[in-house]
RODO-2510 file (C-alpha; in nm, 4 decimals, decimal comma):
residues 389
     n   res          X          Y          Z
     1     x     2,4966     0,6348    -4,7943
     2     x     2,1407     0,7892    -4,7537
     3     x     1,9871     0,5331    -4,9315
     4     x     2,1213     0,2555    -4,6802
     5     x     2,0151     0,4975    -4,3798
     6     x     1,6534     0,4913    -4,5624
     7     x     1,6744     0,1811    -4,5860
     8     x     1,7694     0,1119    -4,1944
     9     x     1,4840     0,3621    -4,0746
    10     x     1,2382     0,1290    -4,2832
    11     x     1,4071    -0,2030    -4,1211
    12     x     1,3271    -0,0541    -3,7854
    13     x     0,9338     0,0641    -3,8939
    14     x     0,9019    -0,3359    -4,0214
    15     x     1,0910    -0,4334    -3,6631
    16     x     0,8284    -0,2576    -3,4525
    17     x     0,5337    -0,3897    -3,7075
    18     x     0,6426    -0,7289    -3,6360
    19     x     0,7052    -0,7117    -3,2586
    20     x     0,3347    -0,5329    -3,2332
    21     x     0,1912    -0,7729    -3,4037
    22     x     0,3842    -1,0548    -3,1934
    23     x     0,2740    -0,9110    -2,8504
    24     x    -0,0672    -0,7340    -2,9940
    25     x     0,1492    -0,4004    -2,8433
    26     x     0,2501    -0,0963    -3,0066
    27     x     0,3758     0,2820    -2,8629
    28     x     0,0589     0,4614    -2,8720
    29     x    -0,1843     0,1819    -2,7017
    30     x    -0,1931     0,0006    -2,3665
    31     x    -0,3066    -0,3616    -2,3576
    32     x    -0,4864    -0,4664    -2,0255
    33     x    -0,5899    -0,7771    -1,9285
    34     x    -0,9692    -0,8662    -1,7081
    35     x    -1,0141    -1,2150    -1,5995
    36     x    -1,4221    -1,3032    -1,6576
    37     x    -1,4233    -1,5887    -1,3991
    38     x    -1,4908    -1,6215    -1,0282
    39     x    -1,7164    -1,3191    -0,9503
    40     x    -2,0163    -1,3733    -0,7169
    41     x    -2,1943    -1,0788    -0,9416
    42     x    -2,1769    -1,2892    -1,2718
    43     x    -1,9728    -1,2352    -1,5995
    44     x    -2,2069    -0,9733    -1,7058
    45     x    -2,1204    -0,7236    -1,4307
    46     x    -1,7706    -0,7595    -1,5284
    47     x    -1,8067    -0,7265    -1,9154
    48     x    -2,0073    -0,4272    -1,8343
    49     x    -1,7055    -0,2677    -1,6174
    50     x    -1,4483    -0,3258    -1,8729
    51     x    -1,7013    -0,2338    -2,1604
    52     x    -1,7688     0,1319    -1,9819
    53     x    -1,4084     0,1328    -1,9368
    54     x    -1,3182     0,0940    -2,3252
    55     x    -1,5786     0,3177    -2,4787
    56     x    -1,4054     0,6302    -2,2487
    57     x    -1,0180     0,5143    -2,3091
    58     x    -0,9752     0,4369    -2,6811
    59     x    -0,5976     0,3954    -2,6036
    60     x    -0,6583     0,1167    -2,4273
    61     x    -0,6906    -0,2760    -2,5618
    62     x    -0,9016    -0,4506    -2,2806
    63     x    -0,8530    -0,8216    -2,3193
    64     x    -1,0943    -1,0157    -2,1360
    65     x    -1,0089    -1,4203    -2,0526
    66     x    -1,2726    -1,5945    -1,9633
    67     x    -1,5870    -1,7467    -2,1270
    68     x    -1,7630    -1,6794    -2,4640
    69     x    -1,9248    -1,3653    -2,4490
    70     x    -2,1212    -1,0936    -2,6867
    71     x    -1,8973    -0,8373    -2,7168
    72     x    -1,6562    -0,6262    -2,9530
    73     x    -1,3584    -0,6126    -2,7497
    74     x    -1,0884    -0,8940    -2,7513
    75     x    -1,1844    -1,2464    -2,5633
    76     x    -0,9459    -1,4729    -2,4954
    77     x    -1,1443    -1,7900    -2,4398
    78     x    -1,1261    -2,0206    -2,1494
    79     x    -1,3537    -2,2946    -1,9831
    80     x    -1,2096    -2,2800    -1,5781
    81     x    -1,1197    -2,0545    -1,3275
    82     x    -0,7439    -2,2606    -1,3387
    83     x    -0,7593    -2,2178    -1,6922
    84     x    -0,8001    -1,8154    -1,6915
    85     x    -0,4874    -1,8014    -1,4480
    86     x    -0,2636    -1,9605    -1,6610
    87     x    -0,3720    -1,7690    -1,9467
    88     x    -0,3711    -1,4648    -1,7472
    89     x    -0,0003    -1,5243    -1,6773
    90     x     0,1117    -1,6216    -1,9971
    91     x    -0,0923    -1,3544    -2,1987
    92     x     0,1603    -1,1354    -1,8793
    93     x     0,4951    -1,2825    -1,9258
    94     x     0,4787    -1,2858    -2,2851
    95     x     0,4171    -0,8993    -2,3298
    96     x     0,0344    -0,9538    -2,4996
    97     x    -0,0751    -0,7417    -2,1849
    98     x     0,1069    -0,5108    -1,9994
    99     x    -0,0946    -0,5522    -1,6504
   100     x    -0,4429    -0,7505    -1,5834
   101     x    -0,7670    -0,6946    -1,3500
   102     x    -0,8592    -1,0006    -1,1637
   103     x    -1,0262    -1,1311    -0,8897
   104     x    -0,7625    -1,3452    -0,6987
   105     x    -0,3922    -1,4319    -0,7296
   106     x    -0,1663    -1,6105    -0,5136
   107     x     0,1232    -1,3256    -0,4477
   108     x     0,4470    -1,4391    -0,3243
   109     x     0,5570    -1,3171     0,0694
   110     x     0,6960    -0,9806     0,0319
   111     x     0,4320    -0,8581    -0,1934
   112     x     0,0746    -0,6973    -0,1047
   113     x    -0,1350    -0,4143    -0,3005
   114     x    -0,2117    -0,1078    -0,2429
   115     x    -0,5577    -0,0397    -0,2715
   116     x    -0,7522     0,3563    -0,4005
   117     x    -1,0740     0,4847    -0,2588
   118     x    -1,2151     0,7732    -0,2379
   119     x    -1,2378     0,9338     0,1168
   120     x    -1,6333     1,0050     0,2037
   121     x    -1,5272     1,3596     0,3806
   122     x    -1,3845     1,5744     0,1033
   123     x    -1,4131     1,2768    -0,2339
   124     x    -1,0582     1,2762    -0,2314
   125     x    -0,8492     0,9639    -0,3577
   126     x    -0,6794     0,8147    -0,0890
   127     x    -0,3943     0,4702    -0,1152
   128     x    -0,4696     0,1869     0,1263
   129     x    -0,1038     0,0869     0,1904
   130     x    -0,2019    -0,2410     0,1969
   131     x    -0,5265    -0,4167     0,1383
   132     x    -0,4321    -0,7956     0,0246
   133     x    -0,0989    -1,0059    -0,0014
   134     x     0,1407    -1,0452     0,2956
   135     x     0,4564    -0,7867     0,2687
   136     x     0,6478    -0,9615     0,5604
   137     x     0,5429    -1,2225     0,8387
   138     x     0,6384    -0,9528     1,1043
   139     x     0,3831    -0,6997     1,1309
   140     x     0,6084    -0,3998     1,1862
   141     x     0,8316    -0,4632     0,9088
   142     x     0,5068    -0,5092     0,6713
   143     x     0,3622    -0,2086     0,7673
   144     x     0,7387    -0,0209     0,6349
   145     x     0,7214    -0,2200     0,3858
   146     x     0,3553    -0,1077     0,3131
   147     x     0,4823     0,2130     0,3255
   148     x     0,7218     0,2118     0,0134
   149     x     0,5071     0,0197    -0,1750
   150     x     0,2285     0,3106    -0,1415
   151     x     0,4447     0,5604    -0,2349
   152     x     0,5326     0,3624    -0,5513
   153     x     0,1622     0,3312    -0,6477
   154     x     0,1157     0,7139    -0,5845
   155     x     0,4117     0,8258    -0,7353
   156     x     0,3377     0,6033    -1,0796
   157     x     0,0622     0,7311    -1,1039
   158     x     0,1693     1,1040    -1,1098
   159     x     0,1829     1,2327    -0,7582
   160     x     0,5562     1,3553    -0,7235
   161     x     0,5635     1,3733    -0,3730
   162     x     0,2635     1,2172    -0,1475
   163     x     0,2107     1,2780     0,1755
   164     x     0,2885     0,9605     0,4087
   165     x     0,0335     0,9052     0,7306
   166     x     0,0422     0,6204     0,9465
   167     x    -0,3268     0,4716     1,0878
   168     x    -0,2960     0,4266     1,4865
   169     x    -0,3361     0,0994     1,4854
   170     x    -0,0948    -0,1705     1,6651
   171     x     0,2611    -0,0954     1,5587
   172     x     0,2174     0,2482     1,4449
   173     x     0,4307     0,4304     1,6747
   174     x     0,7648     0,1860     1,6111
   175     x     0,6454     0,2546     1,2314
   176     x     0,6548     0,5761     1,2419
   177     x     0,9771     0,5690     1,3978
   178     x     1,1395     0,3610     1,1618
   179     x     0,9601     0,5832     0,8633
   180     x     1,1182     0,8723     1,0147
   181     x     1,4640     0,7162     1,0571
   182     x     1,4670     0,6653     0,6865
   183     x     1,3714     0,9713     0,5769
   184     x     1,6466     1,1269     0,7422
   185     x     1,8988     0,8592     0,5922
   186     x     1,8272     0,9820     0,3120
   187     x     1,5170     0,8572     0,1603
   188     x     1,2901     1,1424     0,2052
   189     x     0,9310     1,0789     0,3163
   190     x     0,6664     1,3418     0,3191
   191     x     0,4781     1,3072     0,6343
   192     x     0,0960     1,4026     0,6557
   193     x    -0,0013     1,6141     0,9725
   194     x    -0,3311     1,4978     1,1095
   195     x    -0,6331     1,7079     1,0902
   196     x    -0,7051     1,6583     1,4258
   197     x    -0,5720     1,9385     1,6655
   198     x    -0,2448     1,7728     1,8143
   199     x    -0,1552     1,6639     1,4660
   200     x     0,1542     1,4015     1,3819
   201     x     0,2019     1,1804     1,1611
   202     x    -0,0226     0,9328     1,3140
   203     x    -0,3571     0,9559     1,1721
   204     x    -0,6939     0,9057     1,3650
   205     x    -1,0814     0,7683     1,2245
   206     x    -1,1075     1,1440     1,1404
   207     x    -0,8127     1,1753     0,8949
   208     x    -0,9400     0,8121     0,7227
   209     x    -1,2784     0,9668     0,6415
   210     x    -1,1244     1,3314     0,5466
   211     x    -0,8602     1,1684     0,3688
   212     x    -0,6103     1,3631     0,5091
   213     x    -0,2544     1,1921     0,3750
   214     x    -0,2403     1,0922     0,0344
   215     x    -0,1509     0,7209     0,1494
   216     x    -0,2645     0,5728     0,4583
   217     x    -0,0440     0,3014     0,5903
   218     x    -0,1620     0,0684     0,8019
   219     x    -0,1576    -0,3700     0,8271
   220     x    -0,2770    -0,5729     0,5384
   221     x    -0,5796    -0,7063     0,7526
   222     x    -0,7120    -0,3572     0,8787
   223     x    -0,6557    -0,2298     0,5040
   224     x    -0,8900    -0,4814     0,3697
   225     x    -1,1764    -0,4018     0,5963
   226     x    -1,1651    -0,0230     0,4891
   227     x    -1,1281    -0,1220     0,1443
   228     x    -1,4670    -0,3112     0,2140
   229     x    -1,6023    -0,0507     0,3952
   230     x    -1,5188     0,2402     0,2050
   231     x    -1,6103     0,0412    -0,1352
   232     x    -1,9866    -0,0473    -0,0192
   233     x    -2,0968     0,1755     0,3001
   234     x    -2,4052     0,2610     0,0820
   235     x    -2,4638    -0,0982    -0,0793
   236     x    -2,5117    -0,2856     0,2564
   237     x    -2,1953    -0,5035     0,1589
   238     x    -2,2675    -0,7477    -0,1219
   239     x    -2,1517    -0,4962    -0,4167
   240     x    -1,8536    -0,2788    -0,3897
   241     x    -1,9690     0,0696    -0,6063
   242     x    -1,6782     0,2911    -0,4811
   243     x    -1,3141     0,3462    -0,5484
   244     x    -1,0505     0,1739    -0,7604
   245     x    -1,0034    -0,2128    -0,6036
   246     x    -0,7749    -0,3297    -0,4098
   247     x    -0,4896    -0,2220    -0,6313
   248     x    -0,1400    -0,3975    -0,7748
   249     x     0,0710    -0,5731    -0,6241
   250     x     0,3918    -0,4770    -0,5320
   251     x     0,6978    -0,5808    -0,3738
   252     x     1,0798    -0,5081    -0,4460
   253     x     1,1950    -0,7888    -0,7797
   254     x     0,7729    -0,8441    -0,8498
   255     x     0,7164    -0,7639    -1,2134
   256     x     0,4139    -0,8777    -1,2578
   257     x     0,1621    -0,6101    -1,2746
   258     x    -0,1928    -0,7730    -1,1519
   259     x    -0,4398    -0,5704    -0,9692
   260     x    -0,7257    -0,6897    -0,7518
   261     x    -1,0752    -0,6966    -0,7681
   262     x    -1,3621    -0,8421    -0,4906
   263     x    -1,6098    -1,0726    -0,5781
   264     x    -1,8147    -0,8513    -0,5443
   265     x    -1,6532    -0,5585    -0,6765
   266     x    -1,9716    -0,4048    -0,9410
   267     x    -1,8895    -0,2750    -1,2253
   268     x    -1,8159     0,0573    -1,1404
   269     x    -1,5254    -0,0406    -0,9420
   270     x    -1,4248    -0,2416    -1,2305
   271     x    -1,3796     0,0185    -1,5189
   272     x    -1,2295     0,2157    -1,2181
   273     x    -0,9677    -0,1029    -1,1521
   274     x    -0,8909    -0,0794    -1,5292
   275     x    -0,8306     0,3182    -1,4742
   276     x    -0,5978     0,2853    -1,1738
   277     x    -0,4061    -0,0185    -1,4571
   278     x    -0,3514     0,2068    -1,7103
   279     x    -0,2241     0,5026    -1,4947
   280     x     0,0358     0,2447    -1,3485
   281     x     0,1372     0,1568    -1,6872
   282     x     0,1600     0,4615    -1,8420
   283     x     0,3834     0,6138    -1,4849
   284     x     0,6143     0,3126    -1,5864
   285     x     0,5551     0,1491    -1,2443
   286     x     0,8154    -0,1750    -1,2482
   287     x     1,1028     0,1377    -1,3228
   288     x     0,9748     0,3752    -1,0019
   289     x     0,9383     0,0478    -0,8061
   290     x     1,3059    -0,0315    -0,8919
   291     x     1,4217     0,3348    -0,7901
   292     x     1,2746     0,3512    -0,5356
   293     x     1,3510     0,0037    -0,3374
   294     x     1,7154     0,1536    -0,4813
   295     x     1,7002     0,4503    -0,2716
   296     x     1,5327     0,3144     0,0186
   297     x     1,7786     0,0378     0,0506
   298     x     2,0639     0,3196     0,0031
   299     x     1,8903     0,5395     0,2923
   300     x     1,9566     0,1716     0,5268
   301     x     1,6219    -0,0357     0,4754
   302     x     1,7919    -0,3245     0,5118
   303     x     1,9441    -0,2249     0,9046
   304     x     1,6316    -0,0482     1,0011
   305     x     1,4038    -0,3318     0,9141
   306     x     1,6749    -0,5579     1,1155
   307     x     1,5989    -0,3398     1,3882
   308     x     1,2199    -0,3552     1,3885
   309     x     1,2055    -0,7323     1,4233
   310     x     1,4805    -0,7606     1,6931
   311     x     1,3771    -0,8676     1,9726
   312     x     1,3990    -0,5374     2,2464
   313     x     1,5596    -0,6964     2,5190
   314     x     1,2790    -0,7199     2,8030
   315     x     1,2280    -0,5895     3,1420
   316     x     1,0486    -0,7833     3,3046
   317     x     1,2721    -1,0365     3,2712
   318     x     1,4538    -0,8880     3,5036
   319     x     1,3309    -0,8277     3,8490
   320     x     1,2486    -0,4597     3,8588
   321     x     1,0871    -0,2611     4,1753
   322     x     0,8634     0,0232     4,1449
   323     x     1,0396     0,3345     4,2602
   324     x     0,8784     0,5019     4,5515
   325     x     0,5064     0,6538     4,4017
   326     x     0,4734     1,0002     4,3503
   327     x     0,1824     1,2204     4,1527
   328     x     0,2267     1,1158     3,7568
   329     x     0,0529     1,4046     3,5629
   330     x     0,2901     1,4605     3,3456
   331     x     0,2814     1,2159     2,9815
   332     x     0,4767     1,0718     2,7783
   333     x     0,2824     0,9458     2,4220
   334     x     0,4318     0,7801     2,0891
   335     x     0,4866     0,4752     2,3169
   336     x     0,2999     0,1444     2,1061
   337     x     0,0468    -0,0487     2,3196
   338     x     0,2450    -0,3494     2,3136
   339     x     0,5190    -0,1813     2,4527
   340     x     0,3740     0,0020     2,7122
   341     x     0,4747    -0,1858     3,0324
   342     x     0,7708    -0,2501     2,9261
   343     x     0,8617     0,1294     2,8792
   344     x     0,7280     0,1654     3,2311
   345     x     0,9433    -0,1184     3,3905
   346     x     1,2220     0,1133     3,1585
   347     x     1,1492     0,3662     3,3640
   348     x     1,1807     0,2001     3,7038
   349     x     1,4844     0,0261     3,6442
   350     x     1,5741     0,4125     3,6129
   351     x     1,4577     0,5333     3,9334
   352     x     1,1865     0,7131     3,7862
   353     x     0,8539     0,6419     3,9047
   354     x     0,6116     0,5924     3,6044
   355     x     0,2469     0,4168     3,5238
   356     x     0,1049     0,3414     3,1807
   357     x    -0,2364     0,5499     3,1048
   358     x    -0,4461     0,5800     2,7814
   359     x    -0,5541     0,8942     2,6532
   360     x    -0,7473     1,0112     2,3652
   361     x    -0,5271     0,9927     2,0971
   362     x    -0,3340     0,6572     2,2451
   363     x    -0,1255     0,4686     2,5373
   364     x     0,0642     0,7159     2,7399
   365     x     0,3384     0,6651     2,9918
   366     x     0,2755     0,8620     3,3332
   367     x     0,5575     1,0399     3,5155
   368     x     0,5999     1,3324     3,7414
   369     x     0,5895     1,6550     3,5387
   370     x     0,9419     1,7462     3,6255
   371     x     1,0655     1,4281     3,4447
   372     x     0,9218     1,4033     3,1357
   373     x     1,2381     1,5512     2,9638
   374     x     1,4394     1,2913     3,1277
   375     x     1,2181     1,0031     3,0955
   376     x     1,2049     1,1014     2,6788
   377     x     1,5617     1,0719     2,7154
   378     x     1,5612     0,7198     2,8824
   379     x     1,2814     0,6052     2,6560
   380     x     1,4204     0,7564     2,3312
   381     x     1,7182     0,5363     2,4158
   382     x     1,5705     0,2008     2,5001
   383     x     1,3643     0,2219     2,1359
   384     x     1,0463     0,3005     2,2399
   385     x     1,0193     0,6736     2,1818
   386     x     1,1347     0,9288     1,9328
   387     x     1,3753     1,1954     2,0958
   388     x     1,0738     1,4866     1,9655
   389     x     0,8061     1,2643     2,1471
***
């Protein structure tokens, strides 16, 4: 009997022998892939990325695809840009790597990535929930989406629970709504207070620089220009030297784990793309992704997403007259600015005189001081406001 359990524990050593040396991956190293082709700083500033990378991380098999090169790590050779991809994705699918650096891929709708800087303020890392990719054709819904998807960077790559802040940009307020309604469905979010003094969980310039939340939601579009930013404010634009790249991409079923770079991400950025990689590996990211999605989908997702891109039913379709005008110096804020007149026409159809203002931290509907309570109510109602506006 103990020699045929010897011999089983020996079966399984020559099992895991064979599948390393199938796959080029064993337990105690992580094999990540960097495509060499398509940068507008040259090969060179790439090899030297991944090369900085290596002699720091031991642990780690970086597997370059590209062109013939003079180096000691691994080179899988190709002769095209087409050719890299669909080595890239085979070297992916078949195990050889467990997650690859590059510097474009075609992700599917649903997915975007979720890009790390550093914030200039206080040199703290901050997620750019999201920087490339398209996580839904509605912008709304994205930036939700956007949402999850930087908590499942964060969290994979060892921050248990990360603050969640939402940029003031178009949509934020119906975002923050929705991120809210989740949370208390059950899928708990942990929302960042800005540093400015009125805090909330809708951050301002200030909190981007400061880095105030650990992730920092906002639409794909704006996220790329900070990424750009961020990455070369001291370079004058043509080579990124800060931060980690525009990150993985993720998006609930995508198991591919690819990571962006610029074309003009330097080198720097590189070995740090390759660092952000191997965190997400080692956090197990495609298993948190899968909880989580799990959890938010459990907490209704599906119904509050529904709700975002439903079409509010509008008011001035209707004809609506303006109550008779009285002094408005009383506000009502968390109201998005493509919203705003409608809340107002909300308002009239009410009897409650109100006119749509901007102040400093946003738009603002007007009413007579003795009906904000009331107008909250009315608002909080008709979708536009939270009920703690």
């Amino acid at each position: 009997m103990e020699n045929q359990k010897i011999k089983a524990i020996i079966g399984e050593v020559f099992e895991e022998i064979a599948q390393g040396l199938e796959t080029g991956l064993f337990h105690d190293k992580v094999a990540l892939g960097l495509t060499l082709l398509g940068s507008e700083l040259g090969v060179d500033n790439l090899l030297k990325g991944a090369e900085v990378f290596a002699k720091d991380n031991a642990d780690v098999e970086v597997v370059l695809i590209g062109p013939k090169v003079e180096t000691n790590l691994t080179l899988v050779e190709v002769d095209s840009e087409d050719a890299q991809y669909a080595k890239m994705e085979e070297l992916l699918d078949s195990g050889r790597i467990q997650g690859c650096v590059t510097m474009h891929y075609s992700f599917p709708i649903g997915v975007s990535t979720v890009g790390r800087t550093v914030s200039p303020g206080f040199g703290k890392k901050l997620y750019l929930a999201t920087t490339t990719g398209t996580s839904s054709a509605h912008r709304n819904e994205a930036m939700v989406k956007n949402a999850i998807a930087g908590i499942i960077a964060a969290k994979a790559t060892g921050i248990a629970q990360p603050t969640v802040g939402i940029l003031n940009v178009d949509g934020a307020r119906p975002v923050e709504r929705a991120l809210k309604e989740l949370s208390a469905g059950g899928y708990p979010i942990c929302f960042a207070e800005s540093d400015r003094a009125d805090g909330g969980s809708v951050m301002r310039g200030n909190d981007l620089l400061r880095g105030t939340p650990d992730i920092m939601v906002t639409d794909t579009l704006t996220g790329n220009i900070l990424m750009k930013t961020f990455s070369s404010f001291h370079t004058g634009g043509n080579f990124e030297s800060v931060g980690d790249g525009y990150g993985p991409g993720i998006g609930e079923g995508f198991d591919r784990l690819v990571l962006i770079l610029s074309r003009v991400s330097g080198s720097p950025v590189v070995a740090n793309a390759l660092a952000y990689a191997k965190g997400l590996v080692q956090g197990d990211i495609h298993k948190v992704a899968a909880q989580e999605y799990k959890k938010a989908k459990a907490a209704g997702l599906d119904e509050i997403l529904a709700g975002l891109t439903k079409t509010k039913e509008k008011a001035q379709e209707e004809e609506v007259v303006a109550p008779p005008e009285e002094v408005t110096t009383g506000e009502v804020s968390g109201i998005d600015i493509l919203e705003l007149e409608d809340a107002v026409k909300v308002l009239w159809k009410e009897g409650i005189y109100a006119s749509s203002g901007m102040g400093c931290t946003g738009p603002v509907v007007m009413v007579h001081e003795s009906k904000v309570g009331v107008a909250i109510q009315i608002l909080a109602a008709a979708g536009y406001v939270s009920e703690d506006a």
